[in-house]
N, CA, C and O atoms as a GROMACS GRO file, in nm:
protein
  396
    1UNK      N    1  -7.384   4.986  14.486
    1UNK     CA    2  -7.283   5.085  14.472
    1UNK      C    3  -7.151   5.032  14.530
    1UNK      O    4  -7.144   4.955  14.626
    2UNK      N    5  -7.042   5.086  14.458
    2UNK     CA    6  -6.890   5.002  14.524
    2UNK      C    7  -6.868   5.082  14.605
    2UNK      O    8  -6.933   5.185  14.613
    3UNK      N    9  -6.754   5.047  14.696
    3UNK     CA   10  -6.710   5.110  14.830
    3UNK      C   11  -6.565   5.153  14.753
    3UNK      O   12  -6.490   5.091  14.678
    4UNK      N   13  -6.562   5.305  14.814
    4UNK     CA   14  -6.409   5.309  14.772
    4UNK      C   15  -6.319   5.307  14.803
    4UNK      O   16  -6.301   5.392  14.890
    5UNK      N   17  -6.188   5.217  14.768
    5UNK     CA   18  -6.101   5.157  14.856
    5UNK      C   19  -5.970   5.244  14.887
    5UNK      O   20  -5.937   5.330  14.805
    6UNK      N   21  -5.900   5.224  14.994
    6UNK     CA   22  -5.850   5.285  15.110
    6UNK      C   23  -5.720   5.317  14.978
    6UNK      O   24  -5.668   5.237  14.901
    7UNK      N   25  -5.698   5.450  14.993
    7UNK     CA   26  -5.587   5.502  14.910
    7UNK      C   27  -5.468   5.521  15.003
    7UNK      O   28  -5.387   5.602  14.959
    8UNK      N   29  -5.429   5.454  15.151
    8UNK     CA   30  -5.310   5.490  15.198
    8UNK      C   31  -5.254   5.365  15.178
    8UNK      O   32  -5.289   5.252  15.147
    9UNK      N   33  -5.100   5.460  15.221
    9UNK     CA   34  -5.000   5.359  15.168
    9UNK      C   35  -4.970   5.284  15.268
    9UNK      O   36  -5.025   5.322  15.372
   10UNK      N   37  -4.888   5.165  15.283
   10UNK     CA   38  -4.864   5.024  15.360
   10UNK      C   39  -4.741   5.138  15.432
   10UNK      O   40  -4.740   5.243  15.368
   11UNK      N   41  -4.675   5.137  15.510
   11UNK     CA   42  -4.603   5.181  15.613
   11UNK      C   43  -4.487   5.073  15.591
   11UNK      O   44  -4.494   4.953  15.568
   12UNK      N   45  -4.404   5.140  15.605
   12UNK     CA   46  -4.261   5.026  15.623
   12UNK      C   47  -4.238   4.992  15.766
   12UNK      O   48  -4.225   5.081  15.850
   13UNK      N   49  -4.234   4.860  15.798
   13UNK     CA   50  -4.176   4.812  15.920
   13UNK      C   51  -4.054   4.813  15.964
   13UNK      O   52  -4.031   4.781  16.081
   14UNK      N   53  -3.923   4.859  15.853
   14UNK     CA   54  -3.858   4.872  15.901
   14UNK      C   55  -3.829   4.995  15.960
   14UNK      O   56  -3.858   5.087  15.883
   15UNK      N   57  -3.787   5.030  16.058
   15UNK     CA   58  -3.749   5.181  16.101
   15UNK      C   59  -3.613   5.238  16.051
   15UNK      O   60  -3.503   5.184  16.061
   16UNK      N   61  -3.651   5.394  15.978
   16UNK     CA   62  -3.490   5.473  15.932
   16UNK      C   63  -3.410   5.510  16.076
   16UNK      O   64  -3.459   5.560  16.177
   17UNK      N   65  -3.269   5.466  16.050
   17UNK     CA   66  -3.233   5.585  16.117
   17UNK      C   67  -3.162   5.694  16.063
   17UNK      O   68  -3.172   5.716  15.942
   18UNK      N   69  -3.084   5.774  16.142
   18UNK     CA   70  -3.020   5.899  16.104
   18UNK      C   71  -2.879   5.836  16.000
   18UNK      O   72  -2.857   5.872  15.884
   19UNK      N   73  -2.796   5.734  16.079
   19UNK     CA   74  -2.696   5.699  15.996
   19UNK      C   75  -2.705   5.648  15.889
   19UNK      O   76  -2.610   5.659  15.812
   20UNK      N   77  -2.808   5.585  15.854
   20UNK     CA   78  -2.864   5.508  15.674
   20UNK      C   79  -2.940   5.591  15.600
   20UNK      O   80  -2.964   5.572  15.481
   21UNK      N   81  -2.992   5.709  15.684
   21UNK     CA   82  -3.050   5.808  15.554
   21UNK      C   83  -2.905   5.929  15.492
   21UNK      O   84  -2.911   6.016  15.405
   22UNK      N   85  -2.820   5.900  15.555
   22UNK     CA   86  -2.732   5.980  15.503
   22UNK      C   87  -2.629   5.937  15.408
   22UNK      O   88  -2.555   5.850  15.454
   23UNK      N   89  -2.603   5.980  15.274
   23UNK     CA   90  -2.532   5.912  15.203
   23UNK      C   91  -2.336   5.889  15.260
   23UNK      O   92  -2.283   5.936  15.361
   24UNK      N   93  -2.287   5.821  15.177
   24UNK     CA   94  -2.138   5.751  15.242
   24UNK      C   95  -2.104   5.882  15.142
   24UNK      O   96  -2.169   5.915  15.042
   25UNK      N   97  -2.005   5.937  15.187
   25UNK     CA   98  -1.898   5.992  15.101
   25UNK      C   99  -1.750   5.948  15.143
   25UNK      O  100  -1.702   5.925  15.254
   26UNK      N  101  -1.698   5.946  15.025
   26UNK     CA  102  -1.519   5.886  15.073
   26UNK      C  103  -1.475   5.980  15.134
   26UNK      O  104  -1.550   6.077  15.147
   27UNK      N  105  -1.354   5.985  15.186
   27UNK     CA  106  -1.269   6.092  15.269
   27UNK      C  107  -1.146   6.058  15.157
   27UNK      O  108  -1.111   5.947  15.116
   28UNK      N  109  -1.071   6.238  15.110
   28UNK     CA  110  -0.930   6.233  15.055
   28UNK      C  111  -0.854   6.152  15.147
   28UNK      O  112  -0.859   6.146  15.269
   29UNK      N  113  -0.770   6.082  15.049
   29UNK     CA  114  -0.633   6.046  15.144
   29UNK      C  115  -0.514   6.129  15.110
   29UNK      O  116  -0.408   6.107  15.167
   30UNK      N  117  -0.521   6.191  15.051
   30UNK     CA  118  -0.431   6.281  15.030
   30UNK      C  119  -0.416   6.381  15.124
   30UNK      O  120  -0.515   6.439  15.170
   31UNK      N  121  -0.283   6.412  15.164
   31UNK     CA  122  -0.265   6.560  15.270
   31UNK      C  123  -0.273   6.650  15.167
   31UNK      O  124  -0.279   6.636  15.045
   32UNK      N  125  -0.272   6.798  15.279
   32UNK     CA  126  -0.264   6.940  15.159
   32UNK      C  127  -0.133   6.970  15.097
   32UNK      O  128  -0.117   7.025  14.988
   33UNK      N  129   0.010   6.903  15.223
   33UNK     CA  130   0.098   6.944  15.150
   33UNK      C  131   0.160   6.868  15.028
   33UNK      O  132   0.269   6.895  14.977
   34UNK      N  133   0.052   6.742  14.977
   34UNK     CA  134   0.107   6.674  14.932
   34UNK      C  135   0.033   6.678  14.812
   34UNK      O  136   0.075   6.598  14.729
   35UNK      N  137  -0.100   6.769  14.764
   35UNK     CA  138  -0.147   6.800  14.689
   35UNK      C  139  -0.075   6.958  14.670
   35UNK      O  140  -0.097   7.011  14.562
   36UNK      N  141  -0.007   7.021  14.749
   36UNK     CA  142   0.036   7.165  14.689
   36UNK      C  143   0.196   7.130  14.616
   36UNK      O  144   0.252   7.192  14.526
   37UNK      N  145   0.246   6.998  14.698
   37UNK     CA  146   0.339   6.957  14.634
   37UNK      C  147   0.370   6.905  14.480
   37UNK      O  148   0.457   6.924  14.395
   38UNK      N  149   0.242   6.820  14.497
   38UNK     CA  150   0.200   6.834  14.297
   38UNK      C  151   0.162   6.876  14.213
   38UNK      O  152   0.149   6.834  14.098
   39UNK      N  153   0.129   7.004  14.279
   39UNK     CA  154   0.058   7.124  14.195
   39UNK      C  155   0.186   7.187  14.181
   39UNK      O  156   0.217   7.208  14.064
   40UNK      N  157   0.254   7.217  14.251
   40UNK     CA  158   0.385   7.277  14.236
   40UNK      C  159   0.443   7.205  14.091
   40UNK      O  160   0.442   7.267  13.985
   41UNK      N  161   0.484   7.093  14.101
   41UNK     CA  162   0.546   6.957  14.034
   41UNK      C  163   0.482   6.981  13.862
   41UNK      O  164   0.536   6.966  13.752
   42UNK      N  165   0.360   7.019  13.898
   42UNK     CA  166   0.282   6.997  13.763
   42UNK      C  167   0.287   7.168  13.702
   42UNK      O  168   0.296   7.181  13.580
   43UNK      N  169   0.281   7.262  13.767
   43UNK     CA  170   0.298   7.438  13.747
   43UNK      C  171   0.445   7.417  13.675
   43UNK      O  172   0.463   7.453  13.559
   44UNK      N  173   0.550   7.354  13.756
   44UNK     CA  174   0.711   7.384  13.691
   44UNK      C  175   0.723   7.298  13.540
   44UNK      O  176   0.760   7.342  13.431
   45UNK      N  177   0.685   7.182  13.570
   45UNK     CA  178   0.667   7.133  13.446
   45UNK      C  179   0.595   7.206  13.308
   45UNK      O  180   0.614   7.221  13.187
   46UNK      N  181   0.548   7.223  13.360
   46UNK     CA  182   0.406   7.275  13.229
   46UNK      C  183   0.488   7.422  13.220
   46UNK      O  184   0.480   7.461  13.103
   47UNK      N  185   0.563   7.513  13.301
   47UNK     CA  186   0.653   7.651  13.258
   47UNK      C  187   0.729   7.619  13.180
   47UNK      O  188   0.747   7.669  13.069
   48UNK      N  189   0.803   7.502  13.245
   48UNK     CA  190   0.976   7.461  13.126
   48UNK      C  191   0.898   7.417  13.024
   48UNK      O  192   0.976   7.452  12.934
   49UNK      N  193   0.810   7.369  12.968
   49UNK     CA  194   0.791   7.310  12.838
   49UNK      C  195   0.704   7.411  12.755
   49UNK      O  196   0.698   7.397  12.633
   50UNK      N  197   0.649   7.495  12.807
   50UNK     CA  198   0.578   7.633  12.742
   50UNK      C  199   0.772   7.717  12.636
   50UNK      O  200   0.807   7.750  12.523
   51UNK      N  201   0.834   7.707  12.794
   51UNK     CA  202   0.951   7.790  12.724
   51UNK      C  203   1.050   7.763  12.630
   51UNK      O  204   1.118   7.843  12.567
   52UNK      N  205   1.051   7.616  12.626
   52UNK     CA  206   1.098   7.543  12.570
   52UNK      C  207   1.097   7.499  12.415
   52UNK      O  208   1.192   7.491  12.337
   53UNK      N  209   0.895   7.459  12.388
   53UNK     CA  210   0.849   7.501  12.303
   53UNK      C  211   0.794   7.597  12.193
   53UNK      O  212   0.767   7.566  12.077
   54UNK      N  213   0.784   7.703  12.245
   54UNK     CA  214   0.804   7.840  12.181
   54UNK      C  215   0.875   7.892  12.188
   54UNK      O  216   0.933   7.914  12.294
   55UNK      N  217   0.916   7.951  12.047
   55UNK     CA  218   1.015   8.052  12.025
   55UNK      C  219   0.912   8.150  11.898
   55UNK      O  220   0.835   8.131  11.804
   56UNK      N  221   1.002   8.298  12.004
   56UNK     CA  222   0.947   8.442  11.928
   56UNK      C  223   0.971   8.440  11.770
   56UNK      O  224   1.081   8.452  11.716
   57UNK      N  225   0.892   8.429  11.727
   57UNK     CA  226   0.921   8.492  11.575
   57UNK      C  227   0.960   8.622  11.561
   57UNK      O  228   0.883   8.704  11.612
   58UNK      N  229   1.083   8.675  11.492
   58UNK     CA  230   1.115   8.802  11.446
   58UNK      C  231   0.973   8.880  11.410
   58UNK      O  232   0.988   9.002  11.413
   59UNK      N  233   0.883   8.849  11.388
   59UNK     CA  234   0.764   8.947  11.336
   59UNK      C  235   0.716   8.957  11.473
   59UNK      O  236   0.728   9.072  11.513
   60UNK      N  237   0.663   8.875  11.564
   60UNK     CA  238   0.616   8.886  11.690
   60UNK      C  239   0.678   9.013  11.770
   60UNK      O  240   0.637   9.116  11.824
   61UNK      N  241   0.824   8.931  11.741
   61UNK     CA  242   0.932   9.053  11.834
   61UNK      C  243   0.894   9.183  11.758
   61UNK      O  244   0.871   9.289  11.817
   62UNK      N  245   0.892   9.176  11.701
   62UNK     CA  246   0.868   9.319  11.626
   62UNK      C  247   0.734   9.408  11.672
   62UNK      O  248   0.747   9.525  11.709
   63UNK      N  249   0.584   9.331  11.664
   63UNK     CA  250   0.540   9.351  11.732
   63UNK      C  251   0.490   9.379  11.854
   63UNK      O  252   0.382   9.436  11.872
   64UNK      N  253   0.573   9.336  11.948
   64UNK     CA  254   0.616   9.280  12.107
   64UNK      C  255   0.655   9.471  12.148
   64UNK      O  256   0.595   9.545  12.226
   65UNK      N  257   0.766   9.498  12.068
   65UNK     CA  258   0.817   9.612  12.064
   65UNK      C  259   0.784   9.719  11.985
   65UNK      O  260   0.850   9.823  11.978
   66UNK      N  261   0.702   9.699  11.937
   66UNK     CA  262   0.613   9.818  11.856
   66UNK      C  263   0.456   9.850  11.943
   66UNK      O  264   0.392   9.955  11.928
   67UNK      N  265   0.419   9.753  12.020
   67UNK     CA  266   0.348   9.799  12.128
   67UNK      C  267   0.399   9.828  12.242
   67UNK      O  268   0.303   9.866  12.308
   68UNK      N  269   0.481   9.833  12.299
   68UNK     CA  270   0.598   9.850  12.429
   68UNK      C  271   0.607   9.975  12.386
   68UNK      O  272   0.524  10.050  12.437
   69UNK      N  273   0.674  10.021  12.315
   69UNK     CA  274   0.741  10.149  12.270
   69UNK      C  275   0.589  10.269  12.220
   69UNK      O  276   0.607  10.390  12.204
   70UNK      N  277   0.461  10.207  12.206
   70UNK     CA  278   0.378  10.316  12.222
   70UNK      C  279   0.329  10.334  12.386
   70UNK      O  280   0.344  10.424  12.468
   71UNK      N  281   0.283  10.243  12.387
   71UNK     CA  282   0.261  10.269  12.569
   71UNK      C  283   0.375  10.336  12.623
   71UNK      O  284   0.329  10.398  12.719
   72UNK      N  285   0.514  10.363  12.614
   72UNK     CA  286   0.596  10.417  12.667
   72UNK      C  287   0.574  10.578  12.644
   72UNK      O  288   0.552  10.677  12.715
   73UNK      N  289   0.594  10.546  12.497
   73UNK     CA  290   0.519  10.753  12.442
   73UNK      C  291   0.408  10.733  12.508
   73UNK      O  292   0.481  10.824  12.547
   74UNK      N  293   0.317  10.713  12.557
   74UNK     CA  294   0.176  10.753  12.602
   74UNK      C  295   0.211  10.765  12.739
   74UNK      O  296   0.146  10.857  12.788
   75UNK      N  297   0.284  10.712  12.818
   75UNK     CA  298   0.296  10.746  12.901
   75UNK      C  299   0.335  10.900  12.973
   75UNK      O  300   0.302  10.952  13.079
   76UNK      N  301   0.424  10.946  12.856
   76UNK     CA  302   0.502  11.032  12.845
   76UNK      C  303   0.413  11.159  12.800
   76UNK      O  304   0.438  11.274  12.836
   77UNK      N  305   0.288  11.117  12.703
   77UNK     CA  306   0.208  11.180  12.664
   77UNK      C  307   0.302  11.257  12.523
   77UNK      O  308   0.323  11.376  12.501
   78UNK      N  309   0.337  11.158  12.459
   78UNK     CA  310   0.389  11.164  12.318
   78UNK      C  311   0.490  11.297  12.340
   78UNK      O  312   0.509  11.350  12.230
   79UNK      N  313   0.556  11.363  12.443
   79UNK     CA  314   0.662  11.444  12.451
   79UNK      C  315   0.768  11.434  12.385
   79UNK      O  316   0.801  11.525  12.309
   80UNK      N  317   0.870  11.279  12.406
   80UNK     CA  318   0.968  11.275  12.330
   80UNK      C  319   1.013  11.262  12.225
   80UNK      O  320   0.960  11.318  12.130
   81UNK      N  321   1.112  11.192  12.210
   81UNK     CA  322   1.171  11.125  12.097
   81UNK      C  323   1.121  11.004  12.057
   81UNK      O  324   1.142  10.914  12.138
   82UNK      N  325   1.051  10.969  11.940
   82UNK     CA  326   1.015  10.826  11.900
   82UNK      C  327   1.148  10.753  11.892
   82UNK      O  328   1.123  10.632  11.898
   83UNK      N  329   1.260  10.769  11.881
   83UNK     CA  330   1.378  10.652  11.832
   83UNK      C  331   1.421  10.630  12.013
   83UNK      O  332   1.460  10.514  12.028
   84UNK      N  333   1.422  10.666  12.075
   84UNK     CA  334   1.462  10.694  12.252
   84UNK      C  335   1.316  10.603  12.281
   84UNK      O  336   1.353  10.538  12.379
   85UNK      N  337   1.193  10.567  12.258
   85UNK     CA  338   1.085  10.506  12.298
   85UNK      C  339   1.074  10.359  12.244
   85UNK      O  340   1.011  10.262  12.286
   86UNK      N  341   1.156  10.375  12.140
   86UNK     CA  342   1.177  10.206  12.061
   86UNK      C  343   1.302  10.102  12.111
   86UNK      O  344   1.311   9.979  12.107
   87UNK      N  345   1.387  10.200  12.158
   87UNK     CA  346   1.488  10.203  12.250
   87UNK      C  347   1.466  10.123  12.371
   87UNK      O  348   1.490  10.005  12.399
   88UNK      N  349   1.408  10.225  12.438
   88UNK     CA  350   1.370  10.141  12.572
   88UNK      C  351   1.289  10.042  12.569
   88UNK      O  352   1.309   9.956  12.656
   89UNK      N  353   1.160  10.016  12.460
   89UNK     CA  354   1.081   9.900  12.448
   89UNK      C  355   1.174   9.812  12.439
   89UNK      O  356   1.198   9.736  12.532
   90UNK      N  357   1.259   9.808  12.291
   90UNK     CA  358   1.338   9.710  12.265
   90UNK      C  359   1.422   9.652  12.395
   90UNK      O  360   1.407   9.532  12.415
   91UNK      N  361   1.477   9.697  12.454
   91UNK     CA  362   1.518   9.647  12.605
   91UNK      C  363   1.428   9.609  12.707
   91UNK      O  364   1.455   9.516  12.783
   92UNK      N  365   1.343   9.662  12.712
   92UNK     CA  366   1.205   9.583  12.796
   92UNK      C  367   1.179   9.449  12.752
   92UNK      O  368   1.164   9.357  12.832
   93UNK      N  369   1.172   9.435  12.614
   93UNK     CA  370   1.118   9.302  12.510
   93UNK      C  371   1.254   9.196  12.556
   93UNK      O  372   1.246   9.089  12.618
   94UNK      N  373   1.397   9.277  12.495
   94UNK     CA  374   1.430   9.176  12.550
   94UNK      C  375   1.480   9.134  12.679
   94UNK      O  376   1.530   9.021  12.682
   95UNK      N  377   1.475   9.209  12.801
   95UNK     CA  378   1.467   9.086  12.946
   95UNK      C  379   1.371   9.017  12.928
   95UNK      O  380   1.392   8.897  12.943
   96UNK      N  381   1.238   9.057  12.891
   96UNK     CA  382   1.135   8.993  12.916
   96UNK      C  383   1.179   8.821  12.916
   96UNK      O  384   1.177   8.725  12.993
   97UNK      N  385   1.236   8.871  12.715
   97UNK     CA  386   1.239   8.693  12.700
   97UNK      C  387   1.390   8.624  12.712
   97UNK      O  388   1.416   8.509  12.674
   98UNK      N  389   1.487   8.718  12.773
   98UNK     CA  390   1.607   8.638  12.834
   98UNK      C  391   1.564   8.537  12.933
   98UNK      O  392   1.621   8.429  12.947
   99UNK      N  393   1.398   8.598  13.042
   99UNK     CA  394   1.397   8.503  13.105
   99UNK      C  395   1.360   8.327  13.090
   99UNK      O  396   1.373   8.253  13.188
   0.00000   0.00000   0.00000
């Protein structure tokens, strides 16, 4: 009959320690104000070229101010004047996009 042979494992001679079982991670070199500084840098950029690149289409505007001017009657709970509600949208619409 065979003998059955020893199922443990060989042991490592070398010994772990605490500092080699833990993986390396890099450290940022970056400061915070110098990452809020390019976030800033990259937010202004990316505004001027949004505004820059689009322009309202007369149908938009139209729309822009044909929803402005119902939320205004609803506010009001449809009391007034519809031409006095298109009114004030239309002036809401445009500061909006003077800015």
């Amino acid at each position: 009959m065979a003998t059955p042979k020893s199922t443990t494992a060989k042991k490592s001679t070398t010994p772990k320690t605490a500092a080699s079982a833990k993986p390396v991670v890099a450290k940022s070199t970056a400061t915070p104000k110098a990452a809020k500084t390019t976030a800033a840098k990259a937010e202004k950029s990316s505004t001027k070229s949004i505004k820059t690149t689009h322009k309202i289409s007369p149908e938009e505007r139209y729309r822009m101010v044909e929803v402005a001017a119902y939320f205004l009657a609803e506010r009001n709970h449809f009391a007034g004047n519809p031409v006095e509600y298109w009114s004030a949208a239309e002036a809401q619409i445009s500061k909006l996009l003077a800015k």
